[in-house]
C-alpha positions in Angstrom: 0.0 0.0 0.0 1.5 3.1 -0.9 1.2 6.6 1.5 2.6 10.4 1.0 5.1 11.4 3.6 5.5 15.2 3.6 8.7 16.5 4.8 11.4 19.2 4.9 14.2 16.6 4.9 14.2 14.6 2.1 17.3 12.4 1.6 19.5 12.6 -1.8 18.5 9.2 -2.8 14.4 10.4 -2.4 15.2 13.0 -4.2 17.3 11.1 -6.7 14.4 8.2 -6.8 12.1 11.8 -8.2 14.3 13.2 -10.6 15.3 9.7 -12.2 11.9 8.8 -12.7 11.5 11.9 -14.4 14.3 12.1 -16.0 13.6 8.6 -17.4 9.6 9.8 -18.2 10.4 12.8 -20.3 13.4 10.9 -22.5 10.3 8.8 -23.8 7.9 11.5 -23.8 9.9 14.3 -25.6 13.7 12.7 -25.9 16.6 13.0 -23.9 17.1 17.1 -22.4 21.3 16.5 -22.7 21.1 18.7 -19.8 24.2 19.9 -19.2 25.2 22.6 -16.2 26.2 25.8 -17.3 28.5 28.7 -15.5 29.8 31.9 -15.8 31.9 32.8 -12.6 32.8 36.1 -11.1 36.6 35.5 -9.7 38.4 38.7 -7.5 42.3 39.2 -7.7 42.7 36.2 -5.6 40.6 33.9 -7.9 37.6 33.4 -5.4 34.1 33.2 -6.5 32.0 36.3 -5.7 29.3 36.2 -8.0 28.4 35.1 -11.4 25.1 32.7 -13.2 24.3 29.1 -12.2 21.9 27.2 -14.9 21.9 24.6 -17.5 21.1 24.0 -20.8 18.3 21.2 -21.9 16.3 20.4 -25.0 17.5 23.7 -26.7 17.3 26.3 -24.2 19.5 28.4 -21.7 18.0 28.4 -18.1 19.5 30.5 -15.7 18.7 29.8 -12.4 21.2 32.4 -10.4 22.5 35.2 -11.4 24.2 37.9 -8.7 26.4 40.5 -8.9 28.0 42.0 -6.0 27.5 45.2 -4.8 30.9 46.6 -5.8 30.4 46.0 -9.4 26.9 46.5 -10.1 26.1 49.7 -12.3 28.9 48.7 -14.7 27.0 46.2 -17.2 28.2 42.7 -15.2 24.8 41.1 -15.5 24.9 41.9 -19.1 28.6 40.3 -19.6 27.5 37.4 -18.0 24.6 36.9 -19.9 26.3 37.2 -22.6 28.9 34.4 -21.9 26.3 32.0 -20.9 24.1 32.9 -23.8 27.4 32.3 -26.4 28.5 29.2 -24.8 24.9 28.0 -24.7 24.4 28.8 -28.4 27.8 26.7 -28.8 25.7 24.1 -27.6 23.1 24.2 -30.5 20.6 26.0 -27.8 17.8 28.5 -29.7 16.6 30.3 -26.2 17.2 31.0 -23.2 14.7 31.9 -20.1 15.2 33.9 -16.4 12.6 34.6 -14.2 13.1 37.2 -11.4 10.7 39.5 -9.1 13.6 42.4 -8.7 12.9 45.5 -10.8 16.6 46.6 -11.4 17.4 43.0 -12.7 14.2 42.8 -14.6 15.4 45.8 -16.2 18.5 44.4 -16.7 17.5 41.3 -18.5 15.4 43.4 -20.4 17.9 45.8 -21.8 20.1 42.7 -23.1 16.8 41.4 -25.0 15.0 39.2 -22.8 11.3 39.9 -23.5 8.5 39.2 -20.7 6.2 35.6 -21.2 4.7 35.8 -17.7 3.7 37.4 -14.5 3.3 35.8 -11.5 2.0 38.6 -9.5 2.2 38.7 -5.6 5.5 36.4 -5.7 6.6 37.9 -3.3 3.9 40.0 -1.4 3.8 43.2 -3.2 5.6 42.2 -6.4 5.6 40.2 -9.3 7.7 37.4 -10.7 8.3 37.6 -14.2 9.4 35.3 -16.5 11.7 36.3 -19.6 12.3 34.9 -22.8 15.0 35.3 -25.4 15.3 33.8 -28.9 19.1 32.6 -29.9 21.0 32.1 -32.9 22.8 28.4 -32.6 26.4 28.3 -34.0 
């Protein structure tokens, strides 16, 4: 007999039993994603990580999950550079889009200016704002 356990502590191999079985669904459904992560890292003099974008590419398209500047070099077109780089290196990969979604209005902004257009609102994610979800078409190599 089979029962749902909610909880706030899943283990790696629960976790891993869901995104196999997934995984494994959507390879038959659509074919395999050939997800493949996907960074562009922000190093200081002494070649530590202090910002940059965490995604992946699957079937076709750039996802950027993270993207964060630091304070000290915001202003100076860093989220733009880094898009940039991801969106090249994804295009490498054959990829014809990329998404973002965020609910900050400088970064919104931001994507916007480097040609991301808006697909969808989410409004009240968080209280008092909206999350939007961006879109960008890319030319493959």
């Amino acid at each position: 007999m089979t029962h749902l356990d909610v909880t706030d502590t899943p283990s790696e191999s629960e976790l891993a039993a869901i995104s196999e079985g997934l995984t494994a669904f959507n390879a038959v459904d659509v074919g395999p994603s050939k997800r493949r992560p996907l960074a562009v890292l922000i190093r200081d003099e002494s070649g530590k990580t202090i910002g940059g974008i965490s995604g992946y590419t699957a079937w076709g398209w750039l996802f950027t999950a993270w993207l964060f500047v630091p304070e000290t070099l915001r202003g100076q077109g860093m989220a733009g550079k880094l898009l940039e780089a991801a969106e090249a290196e994804a295009m490498a990969r054959g990829c014809q889009g990329a998404w973002i979604d965020t609910f900050n209005p400088q970064a919104l902004r931001a994507y916007q200016r480097q040609g991301y257009v808006i697909f969808g609102e989410l409004p009240e994610f968080p209280t008092g704002r909206s999350r939007f979800f961006l879109q960008k078409k890319l030319s493959p190599r």
